[in-house]
N, C-alpha and C positions, 0 to 999 in steps of 0.2 A: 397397426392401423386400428384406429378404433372411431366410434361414432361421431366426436367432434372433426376428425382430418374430415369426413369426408363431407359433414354441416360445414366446413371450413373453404372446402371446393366450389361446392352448391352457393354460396354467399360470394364468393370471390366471381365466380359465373354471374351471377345476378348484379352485382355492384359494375362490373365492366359494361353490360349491357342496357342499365338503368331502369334494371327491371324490380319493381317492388317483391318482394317475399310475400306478401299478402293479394298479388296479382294471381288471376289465373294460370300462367306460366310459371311463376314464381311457385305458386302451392305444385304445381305439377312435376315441375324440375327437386323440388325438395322430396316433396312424396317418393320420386323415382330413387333420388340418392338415397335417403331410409330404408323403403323396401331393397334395395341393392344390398344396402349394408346389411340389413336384416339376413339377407339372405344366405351371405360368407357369413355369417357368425352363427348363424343355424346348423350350417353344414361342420364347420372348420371350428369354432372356439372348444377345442378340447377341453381346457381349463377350465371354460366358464368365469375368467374377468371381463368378458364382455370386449376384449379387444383381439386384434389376429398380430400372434408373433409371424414375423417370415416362413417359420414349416408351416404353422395351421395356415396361413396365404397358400401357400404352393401345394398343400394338401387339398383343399377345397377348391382351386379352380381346376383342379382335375377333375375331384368328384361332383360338383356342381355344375361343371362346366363344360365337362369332356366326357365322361363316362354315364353322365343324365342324360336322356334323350330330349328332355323339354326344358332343362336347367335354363340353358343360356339364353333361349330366348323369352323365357319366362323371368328372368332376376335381369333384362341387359335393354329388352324392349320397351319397357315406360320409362326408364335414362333415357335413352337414343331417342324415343318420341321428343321429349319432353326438352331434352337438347337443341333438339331441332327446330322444334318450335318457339325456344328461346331464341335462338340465332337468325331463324329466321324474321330477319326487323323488317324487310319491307312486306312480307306477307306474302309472297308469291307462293309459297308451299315447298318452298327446297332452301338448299344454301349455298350459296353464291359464294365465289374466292375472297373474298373483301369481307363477309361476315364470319367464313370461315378460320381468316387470318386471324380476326379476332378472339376469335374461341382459341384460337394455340398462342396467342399472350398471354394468357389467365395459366397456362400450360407450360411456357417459357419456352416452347419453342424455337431454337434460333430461328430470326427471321428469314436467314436463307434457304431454309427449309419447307417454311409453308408453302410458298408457290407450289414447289415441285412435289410437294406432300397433295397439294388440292389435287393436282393432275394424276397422280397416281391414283389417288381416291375414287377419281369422278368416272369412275367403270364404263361408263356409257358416251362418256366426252362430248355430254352434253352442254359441261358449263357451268351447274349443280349439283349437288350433293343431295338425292333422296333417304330417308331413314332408313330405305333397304343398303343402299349406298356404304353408309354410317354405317347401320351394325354387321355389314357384313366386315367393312375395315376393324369395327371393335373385334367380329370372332378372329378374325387371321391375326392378330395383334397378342390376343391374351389363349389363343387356343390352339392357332395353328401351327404346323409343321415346317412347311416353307419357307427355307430364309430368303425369297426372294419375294416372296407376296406384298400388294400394295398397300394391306395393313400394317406393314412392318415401320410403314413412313406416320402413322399417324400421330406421333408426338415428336418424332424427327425418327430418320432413319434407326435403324435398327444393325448394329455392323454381326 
């Protein structure tokens, strides 16, 4: 992985949503995927090419991720802000099933999955997705233990 995949994500996010790069959301969502990336490559680029082979990947979301006490939600909370407040288009302060679905096409999530991926998501089943929502789906996704956790559905299940 290296700095253009994830400029590559961030743009693919942006163009789905019709949201300018030079928008407030835009600057926010891009800021967030840099610092992110900034932040596995700080921890994890043993080499120093500036990119993460597979071990420095799976080496640094331990230690940035697992074994830091403030890592994840320091390198994982202005993405999940900043997601959020992309997705969220009509403004209401969360994300609804229908903006949600859209964010896992940019993801390629089979479609049969989003539904029952929102539901599992929506902790509180209220309807919405809060950023606490979100990144607690991102920690159980890329940290936790659990193979039954409702992060496990957030880019389609997890077998």
């Amino acid at each position: 992985m290296d700095r253009d995949d994830l400029l590559t994500l961030g743009s693919q996010l942006l163009s789905r949503f019709g949201e300018p790069a030079t928008s407030p959301k835009g600057t926010a969502l891009m800021d967030g995927v840099v610092r992110f990336r900034d932040a596995l490559v700080a921890v994890a680029d043993q080499n120093g090419d500036g990119r993460l082979s597979p071990q420095e990947y799976r080496a640094c979301m331990t230690g940035a991720f697992i074994t830091s006490p403030d890592g994840f939600d320091a390198s994982f909370r202005p993405p999940a802000e900043a997601v959020c407040s992309l997705l969220d288009t009509d403004g209401h302060g969360a994300v609804d099933e229908q903006e949600f679905q859209a964010w896992q096409e940019v993801f390629r999530t089979p479609p049969a999955d989003r539904a029952a991926a929102f539901r599992k998501l929506d902790a509180d089943g209220n309807g919405t997705l809060s950023v606490d929502e979100l990144l607690g789906a991102i920690r159980q996704y890329y940290v936790g233990l659990e193979t039954d956790a409702a992060g496990n559905w957030l880019y389609s299940p997890v077998a």
